[in-house]
Rosetta silent file (secondary structure, phi, psi, omega in degrees, C-alpha in Angstrom):
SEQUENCE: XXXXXXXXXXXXXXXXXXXXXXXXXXXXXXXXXXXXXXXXXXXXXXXXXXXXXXXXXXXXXXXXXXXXXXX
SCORE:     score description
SCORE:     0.000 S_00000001
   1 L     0.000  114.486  155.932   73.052  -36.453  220.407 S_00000001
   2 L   -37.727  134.306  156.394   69.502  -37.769  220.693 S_00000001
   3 L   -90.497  163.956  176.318   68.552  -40.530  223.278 S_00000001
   4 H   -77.381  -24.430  138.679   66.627  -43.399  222.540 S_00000001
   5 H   -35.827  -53.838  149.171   64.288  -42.122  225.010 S_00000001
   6 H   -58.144  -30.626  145.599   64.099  -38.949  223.140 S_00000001
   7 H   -48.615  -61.503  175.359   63.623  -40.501  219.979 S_00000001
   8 H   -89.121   31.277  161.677   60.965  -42.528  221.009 S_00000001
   9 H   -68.260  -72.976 -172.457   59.319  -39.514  222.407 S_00000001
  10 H   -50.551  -47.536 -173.105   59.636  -38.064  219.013 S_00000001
  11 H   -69.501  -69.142 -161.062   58.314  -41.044  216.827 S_00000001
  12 H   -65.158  -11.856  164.224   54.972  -41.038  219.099 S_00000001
  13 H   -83.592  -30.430  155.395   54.259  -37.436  218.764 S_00000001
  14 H   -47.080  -69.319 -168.525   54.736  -38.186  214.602 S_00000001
  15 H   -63.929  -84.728  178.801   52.233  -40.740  215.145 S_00000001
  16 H   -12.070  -23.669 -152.758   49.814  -38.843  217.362 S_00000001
  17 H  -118.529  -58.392  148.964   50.017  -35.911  215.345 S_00000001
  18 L   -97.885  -14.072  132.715   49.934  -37.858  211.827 S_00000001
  19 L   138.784  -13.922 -169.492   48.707  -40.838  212.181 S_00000001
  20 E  -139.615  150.800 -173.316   51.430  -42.566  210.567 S_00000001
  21 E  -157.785  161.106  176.810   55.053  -42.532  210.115 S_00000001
  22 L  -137.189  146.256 -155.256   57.597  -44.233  207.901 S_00000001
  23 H   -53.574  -25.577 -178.727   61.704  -45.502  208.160 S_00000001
  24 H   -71.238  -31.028 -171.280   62.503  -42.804  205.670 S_00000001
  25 H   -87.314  -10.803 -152.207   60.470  -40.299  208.045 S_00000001
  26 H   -98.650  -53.949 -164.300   61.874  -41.551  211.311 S_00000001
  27 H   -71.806  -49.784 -179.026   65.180  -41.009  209.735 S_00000001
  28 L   -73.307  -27.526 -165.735   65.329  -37.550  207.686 S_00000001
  29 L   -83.163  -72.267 -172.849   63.032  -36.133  210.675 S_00000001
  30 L   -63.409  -62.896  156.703   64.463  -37.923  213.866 S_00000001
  31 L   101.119   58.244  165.709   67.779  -39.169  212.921 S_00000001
  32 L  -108.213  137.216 -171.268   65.862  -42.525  214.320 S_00000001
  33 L  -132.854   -1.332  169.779   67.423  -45.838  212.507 S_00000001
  34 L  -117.985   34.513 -160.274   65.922  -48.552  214.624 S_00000001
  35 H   -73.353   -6.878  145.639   62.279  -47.426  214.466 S_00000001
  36 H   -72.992  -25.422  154.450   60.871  -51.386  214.472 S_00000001
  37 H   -61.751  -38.469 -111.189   62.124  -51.649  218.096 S_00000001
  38 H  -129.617  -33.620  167.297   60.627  -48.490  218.916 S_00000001
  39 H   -76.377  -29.176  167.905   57.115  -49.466  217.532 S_00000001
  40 H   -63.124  -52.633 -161.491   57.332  -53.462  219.105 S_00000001
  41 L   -78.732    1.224  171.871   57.662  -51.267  222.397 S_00000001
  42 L  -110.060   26.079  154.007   54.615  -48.887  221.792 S_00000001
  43 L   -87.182  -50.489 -148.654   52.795  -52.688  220.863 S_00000001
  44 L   -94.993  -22.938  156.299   54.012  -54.002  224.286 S_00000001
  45 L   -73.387  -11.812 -162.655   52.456  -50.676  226.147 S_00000001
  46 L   126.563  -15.578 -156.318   48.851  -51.361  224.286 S_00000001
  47 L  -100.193  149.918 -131.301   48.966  -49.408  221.429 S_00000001
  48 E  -118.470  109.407  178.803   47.325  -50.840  218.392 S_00000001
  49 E  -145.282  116.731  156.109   49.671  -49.914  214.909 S_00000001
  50 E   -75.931  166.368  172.792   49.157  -51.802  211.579 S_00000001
  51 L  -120.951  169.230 -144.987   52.267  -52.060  208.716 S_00000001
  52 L   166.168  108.932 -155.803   51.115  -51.480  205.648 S_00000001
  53 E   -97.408  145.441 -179.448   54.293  -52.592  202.976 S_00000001
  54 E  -124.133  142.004  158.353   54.764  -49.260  200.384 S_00000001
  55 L    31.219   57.712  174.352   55.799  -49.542  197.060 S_00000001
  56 L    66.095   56.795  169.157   56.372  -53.587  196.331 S_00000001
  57 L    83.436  -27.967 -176.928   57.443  -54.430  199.632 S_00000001
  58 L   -31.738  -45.507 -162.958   60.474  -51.457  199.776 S_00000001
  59 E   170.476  164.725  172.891   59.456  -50.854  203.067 S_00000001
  60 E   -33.514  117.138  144.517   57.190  -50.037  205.973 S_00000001
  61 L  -126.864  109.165 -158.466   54.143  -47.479  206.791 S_00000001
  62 E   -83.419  131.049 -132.600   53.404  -47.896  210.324 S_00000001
  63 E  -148.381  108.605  177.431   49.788  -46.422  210.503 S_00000001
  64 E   -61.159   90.605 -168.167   48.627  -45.390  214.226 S_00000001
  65 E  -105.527  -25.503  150.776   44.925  -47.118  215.075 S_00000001
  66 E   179.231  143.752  176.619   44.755  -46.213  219.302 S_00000001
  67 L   -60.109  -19.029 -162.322   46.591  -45.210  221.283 S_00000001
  68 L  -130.983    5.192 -177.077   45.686  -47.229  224.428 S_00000001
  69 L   123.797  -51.697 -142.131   44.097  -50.832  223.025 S_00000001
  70 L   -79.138   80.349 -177.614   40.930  -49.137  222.512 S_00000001
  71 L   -54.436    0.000    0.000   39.573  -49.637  218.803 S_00000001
């Protein structure tokens, strides 16, 4: 069993790595199912991620823009 510490380990090397990540990816990859807490808390260290609504609203693409504040 994954921690949520290890999860959100997991999410930020998807984003670092692709730039982007999505609930469906967080899930099938990660086995992560709360991945809007896990992105408010890499907001509340600094790091600068847009949402971007897929397919009429369906859902989420959280799209990585720096890591540290820093446009």
């Amino acid at each position: 069993m994954k921690t949520m510490e290890t999860k959100t380990k997991y999410i930020e090397e998807q984003l670092n790595r692709y730039g982007s990540i999505t609930s469906w990816i967080a899930f099938e990859k990660y086995q992560v199912t709360r991945l809007s807490y896990i992105i408010n808390r890499f907001l509340q260290r600094g790091m600068v991620i847009n949402s971007l609504p897929v397919e009429d609203n369906k859902y989420v693409k959280y799209i990585l823009i720096s890591q540290n504040g820093a446009i």
